[in-house]
Backbone as a printed PyTorch tensor [residue, N CA C, xyz], in Angstrom:
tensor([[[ 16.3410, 112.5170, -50.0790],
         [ 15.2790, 111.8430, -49.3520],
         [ 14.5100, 110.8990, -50.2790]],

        [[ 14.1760, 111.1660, -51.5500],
         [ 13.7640, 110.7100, -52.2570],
         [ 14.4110, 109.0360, -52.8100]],

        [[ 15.4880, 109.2830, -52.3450],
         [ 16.1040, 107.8430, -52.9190],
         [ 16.1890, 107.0910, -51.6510]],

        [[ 15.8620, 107.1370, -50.4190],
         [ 15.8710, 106.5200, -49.4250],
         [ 14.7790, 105.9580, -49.4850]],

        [[ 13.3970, 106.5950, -49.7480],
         [ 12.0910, 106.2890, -50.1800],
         [ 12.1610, 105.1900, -51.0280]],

        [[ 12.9090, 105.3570, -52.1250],
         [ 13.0230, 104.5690, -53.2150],
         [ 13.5050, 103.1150, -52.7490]],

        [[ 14.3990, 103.0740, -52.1910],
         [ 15.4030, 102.0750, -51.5530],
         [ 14.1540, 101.1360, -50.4420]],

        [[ 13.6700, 101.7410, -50.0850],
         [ 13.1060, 101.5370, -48.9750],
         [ 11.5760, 100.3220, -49.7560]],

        [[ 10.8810, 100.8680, -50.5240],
         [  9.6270, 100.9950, -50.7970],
         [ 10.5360,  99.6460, -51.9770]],

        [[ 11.5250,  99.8300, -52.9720],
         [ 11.7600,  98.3300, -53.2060],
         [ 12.1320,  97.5880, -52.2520]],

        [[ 13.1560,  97.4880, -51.5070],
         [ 12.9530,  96.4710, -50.6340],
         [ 11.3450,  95.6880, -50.1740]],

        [[ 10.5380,  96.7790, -49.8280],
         [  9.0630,  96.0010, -49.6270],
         [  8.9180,  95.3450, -50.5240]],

        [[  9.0520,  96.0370, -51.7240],
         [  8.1630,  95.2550, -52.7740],
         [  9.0130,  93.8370, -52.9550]],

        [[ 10.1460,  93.6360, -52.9920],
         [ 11.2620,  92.3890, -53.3080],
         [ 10.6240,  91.4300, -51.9790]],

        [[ 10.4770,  92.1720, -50.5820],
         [  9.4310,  90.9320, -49.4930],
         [  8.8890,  90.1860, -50.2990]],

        [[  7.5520,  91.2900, -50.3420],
         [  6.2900,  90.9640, -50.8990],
         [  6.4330,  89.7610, -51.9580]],

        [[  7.2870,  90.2750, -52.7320],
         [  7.0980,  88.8980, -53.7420],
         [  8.2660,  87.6760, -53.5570]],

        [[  8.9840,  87.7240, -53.0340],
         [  9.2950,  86.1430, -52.2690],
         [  8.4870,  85.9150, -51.4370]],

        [[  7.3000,  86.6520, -50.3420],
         [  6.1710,  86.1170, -49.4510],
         [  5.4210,  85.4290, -50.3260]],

        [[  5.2590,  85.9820, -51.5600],
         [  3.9510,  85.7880, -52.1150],
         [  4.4950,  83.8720, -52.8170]],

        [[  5.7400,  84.4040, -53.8450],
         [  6.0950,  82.8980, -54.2930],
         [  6.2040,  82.4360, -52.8620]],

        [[  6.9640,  82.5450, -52.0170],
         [  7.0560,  81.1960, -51.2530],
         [  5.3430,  80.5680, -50.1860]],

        [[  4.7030,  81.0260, -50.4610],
         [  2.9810,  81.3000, -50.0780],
         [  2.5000,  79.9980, -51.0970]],

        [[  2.8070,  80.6000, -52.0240],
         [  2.4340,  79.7580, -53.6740],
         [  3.2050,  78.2500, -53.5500]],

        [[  3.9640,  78.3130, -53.3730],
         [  5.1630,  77.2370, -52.4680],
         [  4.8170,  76.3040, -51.9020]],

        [[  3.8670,  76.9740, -50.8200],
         [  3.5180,  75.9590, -49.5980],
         [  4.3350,  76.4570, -48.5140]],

        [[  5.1520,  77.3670, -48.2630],
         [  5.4620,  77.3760, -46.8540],
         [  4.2940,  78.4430, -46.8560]],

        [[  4.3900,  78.3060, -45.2440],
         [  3.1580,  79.2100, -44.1160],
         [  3.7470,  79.5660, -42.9270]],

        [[  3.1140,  80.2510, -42.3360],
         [  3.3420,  81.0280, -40.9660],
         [  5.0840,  81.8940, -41.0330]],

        [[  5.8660,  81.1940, -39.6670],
         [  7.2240,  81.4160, -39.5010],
         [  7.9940,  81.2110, -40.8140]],

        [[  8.0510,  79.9120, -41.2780],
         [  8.8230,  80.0040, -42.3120],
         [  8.7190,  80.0200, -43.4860]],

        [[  7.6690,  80.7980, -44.1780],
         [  7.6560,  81.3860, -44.7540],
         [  7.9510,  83.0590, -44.9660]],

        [[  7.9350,  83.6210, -43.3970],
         [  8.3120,  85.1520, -43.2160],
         [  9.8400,  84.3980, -43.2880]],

        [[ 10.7280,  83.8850, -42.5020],
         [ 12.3140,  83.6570, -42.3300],
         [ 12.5670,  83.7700, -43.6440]],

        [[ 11.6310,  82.9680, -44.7450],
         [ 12.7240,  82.8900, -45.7110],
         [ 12.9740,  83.7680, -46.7520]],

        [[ 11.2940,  84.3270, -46.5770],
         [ 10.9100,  85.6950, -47.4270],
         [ 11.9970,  86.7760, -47.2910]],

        [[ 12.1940,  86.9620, -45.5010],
         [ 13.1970,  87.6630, -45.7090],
         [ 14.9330,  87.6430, -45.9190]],

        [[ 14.9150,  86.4040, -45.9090],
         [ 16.3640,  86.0980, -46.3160],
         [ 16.6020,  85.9620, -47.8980]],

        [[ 16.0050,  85.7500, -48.4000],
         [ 15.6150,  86.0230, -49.8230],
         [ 15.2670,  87.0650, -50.4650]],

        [[ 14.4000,  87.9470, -50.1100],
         [ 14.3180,  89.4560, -50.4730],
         [ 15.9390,  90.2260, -49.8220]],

        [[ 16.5320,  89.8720, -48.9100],
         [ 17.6270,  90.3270, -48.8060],
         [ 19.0040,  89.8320, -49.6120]],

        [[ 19.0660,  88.9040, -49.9790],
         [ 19.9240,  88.5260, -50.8960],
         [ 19.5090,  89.0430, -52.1570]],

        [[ 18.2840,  89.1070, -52.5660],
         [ 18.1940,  89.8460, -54.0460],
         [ 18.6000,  91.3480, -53.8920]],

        [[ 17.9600,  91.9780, -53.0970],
         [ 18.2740,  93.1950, -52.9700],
         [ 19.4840,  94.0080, -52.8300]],

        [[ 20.7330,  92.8050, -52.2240],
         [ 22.1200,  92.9700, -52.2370],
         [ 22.4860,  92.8550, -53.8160]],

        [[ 22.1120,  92.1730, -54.6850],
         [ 22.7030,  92.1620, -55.5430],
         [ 21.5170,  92.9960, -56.8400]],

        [[ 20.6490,  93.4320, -56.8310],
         [ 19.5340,  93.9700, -57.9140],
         [ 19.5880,  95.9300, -57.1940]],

        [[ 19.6210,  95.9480, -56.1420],
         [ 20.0620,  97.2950, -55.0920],
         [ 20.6260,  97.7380, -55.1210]],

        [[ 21.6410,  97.6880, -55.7120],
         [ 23.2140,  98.1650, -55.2260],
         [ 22.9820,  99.7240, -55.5680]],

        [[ 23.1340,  99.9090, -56.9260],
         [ 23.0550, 101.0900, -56.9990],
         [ 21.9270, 102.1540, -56.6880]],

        [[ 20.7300, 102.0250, -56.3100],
         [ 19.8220, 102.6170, -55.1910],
         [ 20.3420, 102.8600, -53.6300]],

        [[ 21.1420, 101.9370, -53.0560],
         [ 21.4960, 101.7160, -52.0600],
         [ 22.7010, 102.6940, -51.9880]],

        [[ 23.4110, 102.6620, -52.6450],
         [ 24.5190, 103.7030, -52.4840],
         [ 24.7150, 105.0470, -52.8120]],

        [[ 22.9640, 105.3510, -53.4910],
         [ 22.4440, 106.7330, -53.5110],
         [ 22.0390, 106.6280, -52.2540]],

        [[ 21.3130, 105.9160, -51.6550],
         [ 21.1480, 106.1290, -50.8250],
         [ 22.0190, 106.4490, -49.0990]],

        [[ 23.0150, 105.8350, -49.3610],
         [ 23.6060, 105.9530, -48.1520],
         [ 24.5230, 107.3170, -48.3660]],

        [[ 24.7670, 107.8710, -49.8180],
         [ 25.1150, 108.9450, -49.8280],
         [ 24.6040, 110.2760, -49.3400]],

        [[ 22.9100, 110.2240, -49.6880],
         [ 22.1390, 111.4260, -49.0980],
         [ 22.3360, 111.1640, -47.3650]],

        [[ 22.2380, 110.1070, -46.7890],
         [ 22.3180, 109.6160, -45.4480],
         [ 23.5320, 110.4300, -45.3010]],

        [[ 25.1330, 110.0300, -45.9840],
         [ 26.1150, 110.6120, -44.9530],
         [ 25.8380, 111.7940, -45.4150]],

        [[ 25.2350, 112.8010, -46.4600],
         [ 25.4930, 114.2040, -45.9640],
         [ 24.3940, 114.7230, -45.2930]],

        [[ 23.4340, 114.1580, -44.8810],
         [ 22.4940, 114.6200, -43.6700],
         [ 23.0260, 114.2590, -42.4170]],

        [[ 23.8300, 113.2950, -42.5380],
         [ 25.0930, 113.7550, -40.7180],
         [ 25.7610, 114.5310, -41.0720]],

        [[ 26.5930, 114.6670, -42.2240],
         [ 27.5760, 116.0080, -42.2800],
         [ 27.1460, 116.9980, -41.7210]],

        [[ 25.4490, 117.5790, -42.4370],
         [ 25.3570, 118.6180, -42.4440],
         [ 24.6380, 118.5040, -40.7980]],

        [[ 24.0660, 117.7600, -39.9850],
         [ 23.8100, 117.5550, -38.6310],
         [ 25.5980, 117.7120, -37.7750]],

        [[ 26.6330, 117.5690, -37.9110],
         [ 27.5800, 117.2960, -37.6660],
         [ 28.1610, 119.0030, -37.4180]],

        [[ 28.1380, 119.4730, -38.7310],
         [ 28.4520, 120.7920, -39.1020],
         [ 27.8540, 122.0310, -38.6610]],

        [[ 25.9070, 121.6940, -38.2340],
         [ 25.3030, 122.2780, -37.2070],
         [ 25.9890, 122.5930, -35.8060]],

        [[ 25.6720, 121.4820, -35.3400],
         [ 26.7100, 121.1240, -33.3750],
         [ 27.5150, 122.8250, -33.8530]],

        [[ 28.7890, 122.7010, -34.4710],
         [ 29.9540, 123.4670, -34.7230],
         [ 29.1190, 124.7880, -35.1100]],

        [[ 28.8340, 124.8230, -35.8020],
         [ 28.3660, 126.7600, -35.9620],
         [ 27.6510, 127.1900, -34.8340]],

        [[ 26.9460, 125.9160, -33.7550],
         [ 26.2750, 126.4260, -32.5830],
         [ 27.3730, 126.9600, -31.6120]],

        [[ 28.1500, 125.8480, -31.3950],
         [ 29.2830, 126.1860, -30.6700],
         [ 29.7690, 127.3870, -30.8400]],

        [[ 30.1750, 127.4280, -32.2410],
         [ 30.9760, 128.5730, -32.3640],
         [ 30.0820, 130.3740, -32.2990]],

        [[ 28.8130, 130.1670, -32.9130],
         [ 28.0860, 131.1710, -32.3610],
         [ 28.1210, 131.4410, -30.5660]],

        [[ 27.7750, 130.1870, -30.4260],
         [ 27.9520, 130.3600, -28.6780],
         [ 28.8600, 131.3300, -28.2550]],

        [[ 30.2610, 130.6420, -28.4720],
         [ 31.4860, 131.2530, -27.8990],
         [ 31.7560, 132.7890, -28.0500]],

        [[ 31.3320, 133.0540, -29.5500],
         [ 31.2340, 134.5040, -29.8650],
         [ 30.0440, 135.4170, -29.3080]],

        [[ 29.0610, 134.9430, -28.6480],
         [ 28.0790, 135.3780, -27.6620],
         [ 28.7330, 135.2430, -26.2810]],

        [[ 29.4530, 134.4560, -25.9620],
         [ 30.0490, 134.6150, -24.3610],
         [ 31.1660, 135.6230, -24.9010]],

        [[ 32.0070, 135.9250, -25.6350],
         [ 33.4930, 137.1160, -25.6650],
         [ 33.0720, 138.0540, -25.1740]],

        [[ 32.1650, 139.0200, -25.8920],
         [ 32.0840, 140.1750, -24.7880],
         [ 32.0080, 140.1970, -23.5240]],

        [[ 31.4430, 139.1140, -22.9810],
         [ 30.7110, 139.0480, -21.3270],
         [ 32.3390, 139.1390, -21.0370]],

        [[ 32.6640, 138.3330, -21.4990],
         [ 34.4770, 137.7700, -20.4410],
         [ 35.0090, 139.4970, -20.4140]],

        [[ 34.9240, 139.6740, -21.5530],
         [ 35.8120, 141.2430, -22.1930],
         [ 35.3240, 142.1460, -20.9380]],

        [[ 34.3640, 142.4870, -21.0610],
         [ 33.5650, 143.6810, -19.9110],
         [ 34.1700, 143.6600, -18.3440]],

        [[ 34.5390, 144.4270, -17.6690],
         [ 34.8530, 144.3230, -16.2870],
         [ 33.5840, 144.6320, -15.6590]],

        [[ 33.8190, 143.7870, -14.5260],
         [ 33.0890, 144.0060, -13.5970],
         [ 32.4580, 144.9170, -12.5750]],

        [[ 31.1650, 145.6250, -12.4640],
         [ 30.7300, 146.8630, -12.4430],
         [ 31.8230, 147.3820, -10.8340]],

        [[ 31.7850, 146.2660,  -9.9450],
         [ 31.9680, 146.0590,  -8.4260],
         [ 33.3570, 146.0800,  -8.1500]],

        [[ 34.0520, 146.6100,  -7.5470],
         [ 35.4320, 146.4000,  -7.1580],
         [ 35.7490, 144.9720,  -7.0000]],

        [[ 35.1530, 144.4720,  -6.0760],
         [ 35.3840, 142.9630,  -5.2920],
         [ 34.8100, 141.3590,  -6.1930]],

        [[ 34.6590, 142.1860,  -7.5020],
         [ 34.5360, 141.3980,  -8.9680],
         [ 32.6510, 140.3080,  -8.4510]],

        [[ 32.1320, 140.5190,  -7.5720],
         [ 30.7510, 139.9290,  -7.1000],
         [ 29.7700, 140.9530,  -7.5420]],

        [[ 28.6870, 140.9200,  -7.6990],
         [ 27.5580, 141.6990,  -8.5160],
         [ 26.6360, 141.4340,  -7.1990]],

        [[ 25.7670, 142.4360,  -7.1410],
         [ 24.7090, 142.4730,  -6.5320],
         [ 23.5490, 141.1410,  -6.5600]],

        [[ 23.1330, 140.9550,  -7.6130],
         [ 22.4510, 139.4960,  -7.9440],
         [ 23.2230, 138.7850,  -7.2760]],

        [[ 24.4590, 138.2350,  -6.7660],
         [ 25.1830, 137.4190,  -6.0830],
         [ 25.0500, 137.4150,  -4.6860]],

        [[ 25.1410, 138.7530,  -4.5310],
         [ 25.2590, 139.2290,  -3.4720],
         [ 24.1390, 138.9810,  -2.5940]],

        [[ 22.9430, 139.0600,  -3.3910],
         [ 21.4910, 139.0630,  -3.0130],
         [ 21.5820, 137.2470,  -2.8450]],

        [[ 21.7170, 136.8600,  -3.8220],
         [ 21.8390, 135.4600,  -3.4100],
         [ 22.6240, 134.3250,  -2.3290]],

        [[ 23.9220, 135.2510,  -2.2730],
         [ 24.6220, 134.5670,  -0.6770],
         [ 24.1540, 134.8490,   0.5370]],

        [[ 23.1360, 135.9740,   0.6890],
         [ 22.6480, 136.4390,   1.6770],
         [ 21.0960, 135.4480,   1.9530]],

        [[ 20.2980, 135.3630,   1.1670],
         [ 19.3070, 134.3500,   1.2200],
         [ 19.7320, 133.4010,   1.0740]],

        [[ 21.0380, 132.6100,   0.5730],
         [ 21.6140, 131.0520,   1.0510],
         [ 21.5260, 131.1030,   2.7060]],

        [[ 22.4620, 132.6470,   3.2400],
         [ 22.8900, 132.3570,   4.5240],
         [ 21.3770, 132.5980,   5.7220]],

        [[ 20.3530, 133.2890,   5.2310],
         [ 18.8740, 132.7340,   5.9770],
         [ 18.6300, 131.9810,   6.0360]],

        [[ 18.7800, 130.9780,   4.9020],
         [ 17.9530, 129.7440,   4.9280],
         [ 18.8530, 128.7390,   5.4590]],

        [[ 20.2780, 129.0070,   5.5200],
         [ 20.5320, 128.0920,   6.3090],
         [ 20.6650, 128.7300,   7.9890]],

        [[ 20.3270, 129.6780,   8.2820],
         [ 20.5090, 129.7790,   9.7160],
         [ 18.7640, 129.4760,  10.2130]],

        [[ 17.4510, 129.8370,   9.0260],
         [ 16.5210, 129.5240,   9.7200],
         [ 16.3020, 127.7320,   9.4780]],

        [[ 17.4890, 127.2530,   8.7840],
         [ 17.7010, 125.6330,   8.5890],
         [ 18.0330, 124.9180,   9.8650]],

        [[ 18.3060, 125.7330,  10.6140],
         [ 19.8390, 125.2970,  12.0800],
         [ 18.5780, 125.9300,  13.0820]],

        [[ 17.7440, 126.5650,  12.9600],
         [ 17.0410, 126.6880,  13.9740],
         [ 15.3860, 126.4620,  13.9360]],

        [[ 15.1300, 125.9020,  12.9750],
         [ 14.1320, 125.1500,  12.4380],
         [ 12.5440, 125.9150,  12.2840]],

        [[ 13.0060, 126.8280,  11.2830],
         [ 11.9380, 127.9780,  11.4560],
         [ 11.4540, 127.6910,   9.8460]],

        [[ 10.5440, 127.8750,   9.8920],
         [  9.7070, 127.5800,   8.0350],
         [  9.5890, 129.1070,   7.9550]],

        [[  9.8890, 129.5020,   6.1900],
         [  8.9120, 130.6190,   6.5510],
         [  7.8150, 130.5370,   5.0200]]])
């Protein structure tokens, strides 16, 4: 994290001072920001480099390790659903009571649906 900071906080500073020379310059307003930053970006490609590629290194292993998360969730997951699958079902007719309870209040509400009763 620290070298992203780093990376980051020169780049400002490399702005700052092409704003400032090109200020000193005589450009103003727009083009003086356009050129500030086309200029602080060309230095920084070549004075950066090696900040920059610390930096994009800590970057890819904070997706790795975001990447590698997802997967141990998953895979915890799956090993939290095995038993459920494993276990038979308490009911002969493989439906549970909670179900049961629930197709029965689908089928009220749609018969007091068809005969237009609130309750």
């Amino acid at each position: 994290m620290r070298s992203v900071l780093a990376y980051t906080a020169s780049r400002l500073l490399l702005f700052a001072v092409a704003l400032g020379v090109l200020y000193l310059l005589g450009a103003r307003d727009f083009l003086a920001l356009a050129l500030a930053f086309l200029i602080s970006g060309l230095v920084s490609y070549v004075l950066l480099s090696k900040q920059r590629d610390a930096m994009s290194a800590v970057v890819a292993d904070g997706l790795a390790k975001m990447r590698g998360m997802g997967e141990r969730i998953e895979a915890g997951a799956s090993k939290e659903d095995t038993p459920q699958r494993a276990e038979p079902s308490d009911a002969a007719d493989g439906s549970t009571p909670a179900a049961d309870a629930t197709a029965e209040d689908a089928g009220q509400d749609a018969q007091s649906a068809a005969t237009g009763e609130r309750s």
